[in-house]
N, C-alpha and C positions, 0 to 999 in steps of 0.2 A: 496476605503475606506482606506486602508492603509496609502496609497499617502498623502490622506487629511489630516486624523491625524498625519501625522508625519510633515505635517505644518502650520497647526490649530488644536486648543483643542477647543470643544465645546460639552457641558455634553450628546448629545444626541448621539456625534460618539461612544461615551462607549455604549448603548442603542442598534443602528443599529448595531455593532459589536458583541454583543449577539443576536439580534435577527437573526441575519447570520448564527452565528452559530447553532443556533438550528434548519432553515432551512436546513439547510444541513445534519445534523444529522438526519433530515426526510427523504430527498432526500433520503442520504444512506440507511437507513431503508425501506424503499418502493423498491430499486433497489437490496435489497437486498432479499425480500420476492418474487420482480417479476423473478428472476431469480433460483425458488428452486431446476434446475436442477443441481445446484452445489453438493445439499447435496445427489440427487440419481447418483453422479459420481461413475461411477464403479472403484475399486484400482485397479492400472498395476503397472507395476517393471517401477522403477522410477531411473536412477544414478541425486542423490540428489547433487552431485559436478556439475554436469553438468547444473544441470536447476538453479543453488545458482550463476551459472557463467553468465548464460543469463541473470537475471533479473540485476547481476551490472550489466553488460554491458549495459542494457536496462536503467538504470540510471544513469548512469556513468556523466551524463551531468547536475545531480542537488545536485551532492554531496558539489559542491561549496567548501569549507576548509575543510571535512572531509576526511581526509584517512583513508582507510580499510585497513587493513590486511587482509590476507589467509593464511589459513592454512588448508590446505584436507588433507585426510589421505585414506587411500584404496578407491582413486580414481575411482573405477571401481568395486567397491560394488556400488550394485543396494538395495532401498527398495521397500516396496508395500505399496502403497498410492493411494492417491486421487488428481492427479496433481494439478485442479485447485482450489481446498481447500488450498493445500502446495502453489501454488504460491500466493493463498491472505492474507495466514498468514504472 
């Protein structure tokens, strides 16, 4: 879709381009109710520098031109959380 539109205009790519999107928007939504064991995850001590390190690293390969900064601070403070609520926020 993309592709197309960036080398043809034709009033319906705007059209299928919303409707994509709202697809997906479902998609999310349904993947998001099939899975409610996220919201009964039980909270454990979490060091929040260390899982904030693995997801860049885990995307380290679609930041394309953005550079991050870092900046942690007491490294090795732990909190209590809900991992994978924290990692989907």
């Amino acid at each position: 879709m993309q592709l197309l539109s960036e080398n043809h205009y034709h009033h319906y790519l705007d059209i299928i381009s919303s409707e994509l999107e709202k697809a997906l928007s479902t998609i999310n939504n349904l993947l998001h109710v099939a899975k409610p064991e996220l919201e009964n995850e039980p909270s454990t001590s979490l060091n929040l520098c260390s899982e904030l390190e693995s997801l860049l690293f885990l995307f380290k390969d679609q930041f394309y031109r953005v550079e991050i900064e870092k900046r942690f601070y007491d490294k090795e403070q732990n909190i209590i959380g809900r991992k994978n609520l924290i990692l989907k926020a």
